[in-house]
C-alpha positions as CSV (number, residue, x, y, z in Angstrom):
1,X,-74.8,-38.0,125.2
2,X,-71.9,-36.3,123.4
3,X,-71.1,-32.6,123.5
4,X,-69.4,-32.6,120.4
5,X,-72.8,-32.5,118.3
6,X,-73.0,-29.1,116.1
7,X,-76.2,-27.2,115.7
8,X,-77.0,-24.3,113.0
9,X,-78.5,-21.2,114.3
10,X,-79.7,-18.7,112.1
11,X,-79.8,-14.9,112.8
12,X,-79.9,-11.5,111.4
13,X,-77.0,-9.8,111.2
14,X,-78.9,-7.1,114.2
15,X,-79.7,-10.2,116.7
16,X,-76.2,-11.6,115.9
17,X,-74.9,-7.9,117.0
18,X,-77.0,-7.9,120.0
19,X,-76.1,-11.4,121.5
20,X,-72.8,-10.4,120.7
21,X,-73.0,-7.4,122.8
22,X,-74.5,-9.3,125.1
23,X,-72.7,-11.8,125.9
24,X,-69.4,-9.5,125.9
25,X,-71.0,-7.2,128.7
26,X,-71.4,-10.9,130.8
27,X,-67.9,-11.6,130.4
28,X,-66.1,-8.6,130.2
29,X,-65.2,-8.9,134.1
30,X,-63.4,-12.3,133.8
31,X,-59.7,-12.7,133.9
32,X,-57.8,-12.7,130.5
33,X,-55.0,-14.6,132.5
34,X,-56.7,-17.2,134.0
35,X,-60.5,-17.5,132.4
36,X,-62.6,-20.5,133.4
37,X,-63.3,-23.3,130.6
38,X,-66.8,-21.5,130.0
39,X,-65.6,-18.2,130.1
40,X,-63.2,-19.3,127.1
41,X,-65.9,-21.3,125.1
42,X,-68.3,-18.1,125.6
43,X,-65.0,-15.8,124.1
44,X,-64.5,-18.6,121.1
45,X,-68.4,-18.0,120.5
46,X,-68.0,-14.2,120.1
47,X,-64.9,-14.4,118.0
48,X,-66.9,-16.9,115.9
49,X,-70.0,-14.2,115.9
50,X,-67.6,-11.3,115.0
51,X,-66.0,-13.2,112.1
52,X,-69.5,-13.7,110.3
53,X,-71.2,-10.1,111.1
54,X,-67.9,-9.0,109.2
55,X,-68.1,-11.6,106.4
56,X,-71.7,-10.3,106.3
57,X,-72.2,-6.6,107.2
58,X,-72.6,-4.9,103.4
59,X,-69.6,-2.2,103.0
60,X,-72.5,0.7,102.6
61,X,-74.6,-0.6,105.9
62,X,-76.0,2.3,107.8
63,X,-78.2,2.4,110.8
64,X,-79.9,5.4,109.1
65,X,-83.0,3.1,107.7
66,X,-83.5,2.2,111.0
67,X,-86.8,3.6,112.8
């Protein structure tokens, strides 16, 4: 089976935050000089997840209509 199949995934812009956040806390403590091959795909993963919460957060979003 190849790895190089894509999938869609489709999130709110709040769970795409979260897993973000998430997944930044888990990695946070690996090396920057010498990262394994799953810390970098993890890193590549959040750079792709901070490109479209930018591209989608709404210039006047607040968390002030949140409960």
């Amino acid at each position: 089976m190849s790895c190089d199949i894509d999938i869609d995934l489709k999130l709110n812009i709040h769970q795409a935050a979260l897993i973000r956040e998430y997944l930044f806390l888990h990695t946070k403590q690996d090396s920057y000089e010498f990262p394994s091959q799953r810390t970098l795909m993890i890193r590549e993963f959040i750079r792709q997840l901070d490109e479209q919460i930018e591209a989608n957060l709404p210039e006047d979003h607040t968390h002030d209509e949140e409960p």
